[in-house]
C-alpha positions as CSV (number, residue, x, y, z in Angstrom):
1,X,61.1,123.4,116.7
2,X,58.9,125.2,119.0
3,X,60.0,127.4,122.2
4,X,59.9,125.3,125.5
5,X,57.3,128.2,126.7
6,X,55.5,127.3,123.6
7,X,55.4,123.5,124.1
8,X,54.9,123.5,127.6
9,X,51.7,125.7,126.9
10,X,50.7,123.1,124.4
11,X,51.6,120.2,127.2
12,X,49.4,122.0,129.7
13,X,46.4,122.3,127.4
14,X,45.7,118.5,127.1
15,X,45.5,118.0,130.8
16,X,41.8,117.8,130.7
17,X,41.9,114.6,128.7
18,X,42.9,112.7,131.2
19,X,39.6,113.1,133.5
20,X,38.0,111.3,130.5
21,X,37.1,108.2,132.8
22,X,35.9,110.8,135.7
23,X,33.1,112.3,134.2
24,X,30.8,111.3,136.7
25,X,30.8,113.3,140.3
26,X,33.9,112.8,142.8
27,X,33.8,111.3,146.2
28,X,35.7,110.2,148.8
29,X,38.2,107.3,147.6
30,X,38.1,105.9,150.8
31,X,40.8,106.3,154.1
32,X,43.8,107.0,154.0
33,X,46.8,104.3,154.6
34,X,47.2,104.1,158.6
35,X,51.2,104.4,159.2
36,X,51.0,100.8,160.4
37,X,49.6,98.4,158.9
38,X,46.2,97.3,161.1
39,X,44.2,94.0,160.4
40,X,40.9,95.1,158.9
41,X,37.6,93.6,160.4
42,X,36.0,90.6,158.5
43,X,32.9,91.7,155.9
44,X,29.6,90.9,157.4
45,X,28.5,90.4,154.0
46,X,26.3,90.2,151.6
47,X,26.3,86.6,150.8
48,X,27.0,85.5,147.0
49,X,24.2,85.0,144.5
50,X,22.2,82.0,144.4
51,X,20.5,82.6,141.3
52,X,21.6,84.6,138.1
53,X,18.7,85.9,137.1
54,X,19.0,89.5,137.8
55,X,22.3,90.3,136.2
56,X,24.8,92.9,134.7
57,X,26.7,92.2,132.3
58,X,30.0,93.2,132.4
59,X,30.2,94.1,128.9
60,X,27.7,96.3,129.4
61,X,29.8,98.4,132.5
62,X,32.4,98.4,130.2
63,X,30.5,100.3,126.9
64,X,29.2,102.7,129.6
65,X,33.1,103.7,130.6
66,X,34.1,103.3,126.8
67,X,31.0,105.9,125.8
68,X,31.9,108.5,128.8
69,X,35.3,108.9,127.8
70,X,35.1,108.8,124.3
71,X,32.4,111.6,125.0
72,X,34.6,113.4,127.3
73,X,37.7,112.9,124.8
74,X,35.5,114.6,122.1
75,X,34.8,117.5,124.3
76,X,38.5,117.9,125.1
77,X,39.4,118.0,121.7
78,X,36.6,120.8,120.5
79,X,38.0,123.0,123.5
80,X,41.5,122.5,121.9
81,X,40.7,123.7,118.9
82,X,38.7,126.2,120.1
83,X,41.1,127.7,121.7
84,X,43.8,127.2,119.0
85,X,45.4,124.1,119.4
86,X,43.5,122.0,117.2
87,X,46.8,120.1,115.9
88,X,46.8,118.3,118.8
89,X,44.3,115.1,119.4
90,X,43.7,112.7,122.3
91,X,42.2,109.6,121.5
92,X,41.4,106.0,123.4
93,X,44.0,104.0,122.3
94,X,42.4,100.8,124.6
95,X,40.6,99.4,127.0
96,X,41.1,96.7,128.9
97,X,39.2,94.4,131.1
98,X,40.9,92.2,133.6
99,X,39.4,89.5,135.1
100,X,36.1,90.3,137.5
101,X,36.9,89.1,141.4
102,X,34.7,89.1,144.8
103,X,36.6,90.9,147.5
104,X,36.0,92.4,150.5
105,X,36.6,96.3,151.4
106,X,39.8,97.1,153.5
107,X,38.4,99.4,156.2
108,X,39.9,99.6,159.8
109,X,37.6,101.8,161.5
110,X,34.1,100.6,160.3
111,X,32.3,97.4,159.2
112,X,33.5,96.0,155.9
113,X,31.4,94.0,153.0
114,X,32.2,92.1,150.1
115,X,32.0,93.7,146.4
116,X,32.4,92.8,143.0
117,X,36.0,94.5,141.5
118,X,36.5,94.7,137.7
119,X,39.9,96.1,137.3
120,X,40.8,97.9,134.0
121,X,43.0,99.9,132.1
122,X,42.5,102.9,130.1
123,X,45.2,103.7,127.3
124,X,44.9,107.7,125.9
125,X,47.2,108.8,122.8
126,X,48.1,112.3,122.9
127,X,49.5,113.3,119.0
128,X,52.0,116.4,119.7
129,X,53.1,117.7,116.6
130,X,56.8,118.7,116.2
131,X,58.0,115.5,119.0
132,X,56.8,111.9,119.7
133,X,52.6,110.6,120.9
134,X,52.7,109.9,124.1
135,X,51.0,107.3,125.9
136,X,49.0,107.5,128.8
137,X,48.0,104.7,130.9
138,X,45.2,104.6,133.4
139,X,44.3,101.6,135.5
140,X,40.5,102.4,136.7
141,X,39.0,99.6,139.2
142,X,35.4,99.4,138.8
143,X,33.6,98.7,141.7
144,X,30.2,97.7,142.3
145,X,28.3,97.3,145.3
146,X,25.0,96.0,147.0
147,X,24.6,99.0,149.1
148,X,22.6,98.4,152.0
149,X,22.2,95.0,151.3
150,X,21.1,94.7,155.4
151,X,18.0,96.1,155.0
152,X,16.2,94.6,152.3
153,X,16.3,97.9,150.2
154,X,20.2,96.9,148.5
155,X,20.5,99.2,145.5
156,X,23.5,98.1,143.1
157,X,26.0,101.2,143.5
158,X,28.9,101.3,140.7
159,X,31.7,103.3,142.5
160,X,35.4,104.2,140.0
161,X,39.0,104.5,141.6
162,X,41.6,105.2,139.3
163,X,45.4,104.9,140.1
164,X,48.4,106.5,139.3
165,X,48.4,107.6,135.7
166,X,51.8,106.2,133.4
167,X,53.1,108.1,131.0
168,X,55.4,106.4,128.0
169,X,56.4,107.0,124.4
170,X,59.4,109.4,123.0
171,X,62.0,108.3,120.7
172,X,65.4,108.4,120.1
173,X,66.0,111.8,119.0
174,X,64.1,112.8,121.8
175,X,66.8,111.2,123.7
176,X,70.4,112.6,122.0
177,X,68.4,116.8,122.5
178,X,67.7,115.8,126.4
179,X,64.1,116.7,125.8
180,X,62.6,113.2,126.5
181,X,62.2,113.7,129.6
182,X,61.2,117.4,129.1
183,X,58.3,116.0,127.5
184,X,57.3,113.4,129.7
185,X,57.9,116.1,132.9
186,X,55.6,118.8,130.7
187,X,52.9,115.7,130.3
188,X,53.0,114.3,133.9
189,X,52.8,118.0,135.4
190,X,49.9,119.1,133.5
191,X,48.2,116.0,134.3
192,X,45.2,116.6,136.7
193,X,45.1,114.9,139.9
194,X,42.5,111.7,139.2
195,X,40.1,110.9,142.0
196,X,37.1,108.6,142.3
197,X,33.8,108.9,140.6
198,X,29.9,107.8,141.4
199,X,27.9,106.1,138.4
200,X,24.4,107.1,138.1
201,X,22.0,104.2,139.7
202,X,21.4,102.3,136.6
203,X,19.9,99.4,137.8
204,X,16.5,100.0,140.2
205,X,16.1,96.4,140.8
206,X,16.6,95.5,144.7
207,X,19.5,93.5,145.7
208,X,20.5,91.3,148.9
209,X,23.7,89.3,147.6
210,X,26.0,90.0,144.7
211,X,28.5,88.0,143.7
212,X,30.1,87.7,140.1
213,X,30.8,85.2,136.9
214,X,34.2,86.1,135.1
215,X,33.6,84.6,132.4
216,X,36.6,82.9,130.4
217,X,39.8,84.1,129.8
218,X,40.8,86.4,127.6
219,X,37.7,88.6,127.1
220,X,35.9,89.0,130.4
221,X,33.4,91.6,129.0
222,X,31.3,88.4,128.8
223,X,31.4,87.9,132.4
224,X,28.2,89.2,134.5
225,X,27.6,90.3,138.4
226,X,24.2,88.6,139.7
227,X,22.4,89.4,142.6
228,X,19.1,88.3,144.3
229,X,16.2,90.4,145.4
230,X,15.8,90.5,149.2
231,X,12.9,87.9,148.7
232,X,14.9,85.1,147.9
233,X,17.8,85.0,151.3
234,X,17.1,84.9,154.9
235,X,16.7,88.8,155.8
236,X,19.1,90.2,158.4
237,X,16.3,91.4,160.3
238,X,13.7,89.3,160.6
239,X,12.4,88.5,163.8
240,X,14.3,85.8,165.6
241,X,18.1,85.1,166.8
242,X,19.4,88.3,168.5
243,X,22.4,88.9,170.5
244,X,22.6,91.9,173.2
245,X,25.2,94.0,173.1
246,X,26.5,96.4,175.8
247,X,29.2,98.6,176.8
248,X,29.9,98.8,180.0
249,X,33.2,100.9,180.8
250,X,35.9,102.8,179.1
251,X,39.1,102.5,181.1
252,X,42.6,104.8,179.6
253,X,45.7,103.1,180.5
254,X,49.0,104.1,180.7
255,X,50.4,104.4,177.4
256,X,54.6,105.8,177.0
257,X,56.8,106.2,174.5
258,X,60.5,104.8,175.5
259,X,61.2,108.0,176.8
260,X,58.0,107.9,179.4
261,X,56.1,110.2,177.7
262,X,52.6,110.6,177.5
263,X,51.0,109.2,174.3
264,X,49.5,111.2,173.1
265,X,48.1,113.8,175.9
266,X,48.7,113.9,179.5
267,X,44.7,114.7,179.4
268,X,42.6,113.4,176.8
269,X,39.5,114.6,175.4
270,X,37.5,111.5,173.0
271,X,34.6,110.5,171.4
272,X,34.5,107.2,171.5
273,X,32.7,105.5,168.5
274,X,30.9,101.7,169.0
275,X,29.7,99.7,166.3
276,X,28.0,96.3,166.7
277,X,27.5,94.6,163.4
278,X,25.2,97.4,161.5
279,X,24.7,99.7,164.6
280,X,26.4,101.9,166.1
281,X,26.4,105.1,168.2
282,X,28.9,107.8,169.5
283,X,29.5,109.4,173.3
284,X,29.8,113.0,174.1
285,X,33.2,114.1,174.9
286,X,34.4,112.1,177.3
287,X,37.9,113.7,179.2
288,X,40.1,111.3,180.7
289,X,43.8,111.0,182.4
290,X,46.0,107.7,182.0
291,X,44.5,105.4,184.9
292,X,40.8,106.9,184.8
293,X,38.1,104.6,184.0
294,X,34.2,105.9,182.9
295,X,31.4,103.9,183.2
296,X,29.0,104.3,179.8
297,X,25.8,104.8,179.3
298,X,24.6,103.1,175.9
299,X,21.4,101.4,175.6
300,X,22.4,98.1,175.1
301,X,22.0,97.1,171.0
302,X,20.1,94.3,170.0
303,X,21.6,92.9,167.0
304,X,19.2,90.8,165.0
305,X,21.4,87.5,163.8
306,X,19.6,85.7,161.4
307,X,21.6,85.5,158.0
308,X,24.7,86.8,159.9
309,X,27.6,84.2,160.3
310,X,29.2,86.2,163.1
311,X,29.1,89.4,165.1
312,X,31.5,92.2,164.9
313,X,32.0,94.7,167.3
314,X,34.2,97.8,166.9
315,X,35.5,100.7,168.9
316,X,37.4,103.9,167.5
317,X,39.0,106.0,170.2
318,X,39.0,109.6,168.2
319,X,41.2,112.5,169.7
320,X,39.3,115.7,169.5
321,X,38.2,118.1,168.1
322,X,39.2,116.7,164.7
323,X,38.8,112.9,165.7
324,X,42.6,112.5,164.6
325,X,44.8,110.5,165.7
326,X,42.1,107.6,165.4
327,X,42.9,104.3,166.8
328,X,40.5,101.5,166.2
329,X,40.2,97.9,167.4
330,X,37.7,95.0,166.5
331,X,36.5,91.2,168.2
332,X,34.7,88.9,165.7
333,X,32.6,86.5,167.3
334,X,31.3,83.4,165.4
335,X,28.2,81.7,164.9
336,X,29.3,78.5,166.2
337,X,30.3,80.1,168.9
338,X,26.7,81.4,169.6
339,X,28.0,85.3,168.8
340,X,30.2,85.1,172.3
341,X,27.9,85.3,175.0
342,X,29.4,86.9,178.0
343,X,32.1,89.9,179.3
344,X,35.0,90.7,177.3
345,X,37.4,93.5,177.0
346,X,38.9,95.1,174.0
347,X,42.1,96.9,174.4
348,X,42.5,99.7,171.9
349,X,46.2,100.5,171.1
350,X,48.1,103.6,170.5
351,X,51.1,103.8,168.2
352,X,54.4,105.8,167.9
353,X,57.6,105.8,165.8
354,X,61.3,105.0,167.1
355,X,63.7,106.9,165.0
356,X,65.9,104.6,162.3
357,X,68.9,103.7,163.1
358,X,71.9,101.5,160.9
359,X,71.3,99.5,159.1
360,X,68.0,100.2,159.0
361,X,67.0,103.2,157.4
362,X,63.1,103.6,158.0
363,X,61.7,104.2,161.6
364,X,60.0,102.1,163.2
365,X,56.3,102.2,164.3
366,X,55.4,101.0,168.2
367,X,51.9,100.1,169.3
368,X,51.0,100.0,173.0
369,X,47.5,99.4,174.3
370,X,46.2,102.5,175.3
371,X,42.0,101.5,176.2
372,X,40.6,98.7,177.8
373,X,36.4,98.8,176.3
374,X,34.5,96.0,178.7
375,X,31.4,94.9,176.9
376,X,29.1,91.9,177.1
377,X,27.4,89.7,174.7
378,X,23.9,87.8,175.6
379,X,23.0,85.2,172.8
380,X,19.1,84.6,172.4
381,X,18.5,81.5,169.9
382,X,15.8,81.4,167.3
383,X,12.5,79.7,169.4
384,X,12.2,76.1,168.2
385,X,8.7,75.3,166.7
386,X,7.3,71.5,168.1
387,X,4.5,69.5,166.3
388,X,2.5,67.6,168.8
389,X,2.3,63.8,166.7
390,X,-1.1,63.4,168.0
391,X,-2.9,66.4,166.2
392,X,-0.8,65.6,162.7
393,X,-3.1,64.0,160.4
């Protein structure tokens, strides 16, 4: 049997097999997990397809993540052997496709949309000579998007987040020398850190909607996402239905912790962050002291409404100079309610953590309001068009 410098050496070598999936280039997976758990804002969009006659078939995502990593597996396995371990192979053992779902993004601090998810899962053998194959598994969530969708120039966008990699296989003589776990430890540490990926644009066709057709259980690959050029919805911005929104005054209250203490600065220096529906705009530093109130001095947005089922407006309070903490807060405002014509106030809250104590053994997490952000809403309705009888022939 080999050294354990020996194997671990050999472990470490087949780490690059496991960015087989993430060939394309990395971005950001998205923010991170807020320490209590905030309600996201509803997706303003885009509507689902009305016609499936621009489509992708889901098949046809899937050969495309099937043909990178087999590529990238390839690859791995020259380099191995180039370098002298050419006894060892990784291979795609599977890959499965689970059933194709509409959703809607999770963000708390910007405007969310809805999204086709085709979740998956990518099985890698790695053959080790001398001990056991193992098994890695991968589950890769393929997403795919109508970016832009708002301004009738939608491209279809195919974003990749894979999540925590598991690692199986061994046997039983593995178990009664205590190297199993050995193994598995060697595996899991060589194991690159997996982060998301970008797709090239594939697809040039424009896109206002997207929506999706699973197909039938158990093969999905014979599902399809369908979307509709911008020509065949109501646009978002033609002219018509608008509502005016403006932000009038930023007042800090007095936020404490139980032990009256400041949260989180005595003296605070924001930026404070406005979005209503798809616009938005940030203040210069604004420096404020629990009880202060600043009046602002947006230009009032004018939101077009037409093929919008409500209005959103979001605020994010962010400390600086780093914009962290960030605390965020949203008011949806319906259609049938005409958007929400007149003043309102959002209160933007602050949280802290209490200590555990028995039985409980996780602190707890505190919100207080912290901002009071008074804006106002003015609904102007679509002009109705009249036919005089007496010139209709």
């Amino acid at each position: 049997m080999r050294s354990s410098k020996a194997r671990a050496f050999t472990l470490g070598a087949i780490g690059t097999a496991g960015i087989a999936m993430l060939a394309w280039s990395t971005i950001d997976p998205g923010p991170a997990s807020a320490q209590l758990t905030t309600a996201p804002p509803p997706p303003l969009g885009p509507a689902t397809y009305r016609s499936s006659q621009q489509e992708i078939g889901v098949g046809i995502i899937t050969l495309l993540v099937k043909g990178k990593t087999n590529e990238i597996i390839t690859t791995t396995n020259q380099s191995l052997k180039d370098a002298g371990h050419g006894n060892i192979k990784v291979s795609l053992m599977s890959l499965r496709v689970n059933k194709p779902m509409r959703v809607a993004t999770l963000y708390t601090n910007r405007q969310n949309e809805y999204y086709v998810k085709i979740p998956m899962n990518i099985g890698l053998n790695v053959d080790i000579p001398s001990s056991s194959d193992r098994q890695i598994y991968i589950p890769l969530d393929i997403d795919v998007h109508c970016e832009n969708w708002f301004t009738r120039q939608g491209k279809i966008r195919v974003w990749g987040q894979p999540g925590p990699a598991s690692i199986e296989g061994g046997n039983i003589i593995e178990d009664i020398l205590t190297v199993k776990r050995f193994v598995d430890d060697q595996v899991r540490s060589n194991f690159p850190t997996l982060t998301g990926f970008a797709a090239p644009l594939f697809d040039q066709r424009l896109c206002a909607t997207i929506g999706v057709d699973p197909g039938d259980p158990p093969d999905y690959r014979f599902g399809f996402i369908a979307f509709d050029p911008p020509g065949r919805i109501i646009p978002a911005t033609m002219v018509g239905s608008t509502a005016q929104v403006t932000f009038e005054k930023l007042k800090r209250l007095q936020a404490r912790d139980r032990g009256g203490n400041p949260l989180y600065y005595p003296t605070e220096n924001i930026m404070l962050e406005v979005h209503a529906n798809h616009q938005s705009r940030q203040s210069a530093t604004l420096t404020m002291n629990e009880g202060q109130e600043v009046n602002l001095t947006f230009p009032a947005f004018s939101v077009p409404t037409a093929g919008y089922d409500k209005l959103v407006v979001l605020a994010n309070i962010n400390q600086q100079p780093n914009a962290q903490p960030q605390d965020s807060a949203f008011d949806a405002w319906p259609r049938t309610a005409n958007f929400g014509p007149g003043t309102h106030t959002l209160t933007i809250t602050k949280v802290y953590s209490v200590p555990p104590r028995p039985p409980l053994n996780k602190p707890s997490w505190i919100r207080v309001p912290a901002y009071e952000l008074t804006y106002s809403v003015r609904y102007t309705a679509p002009p109705i068009l009249t036919v005089d009888p007496a010139v209709v022939r």
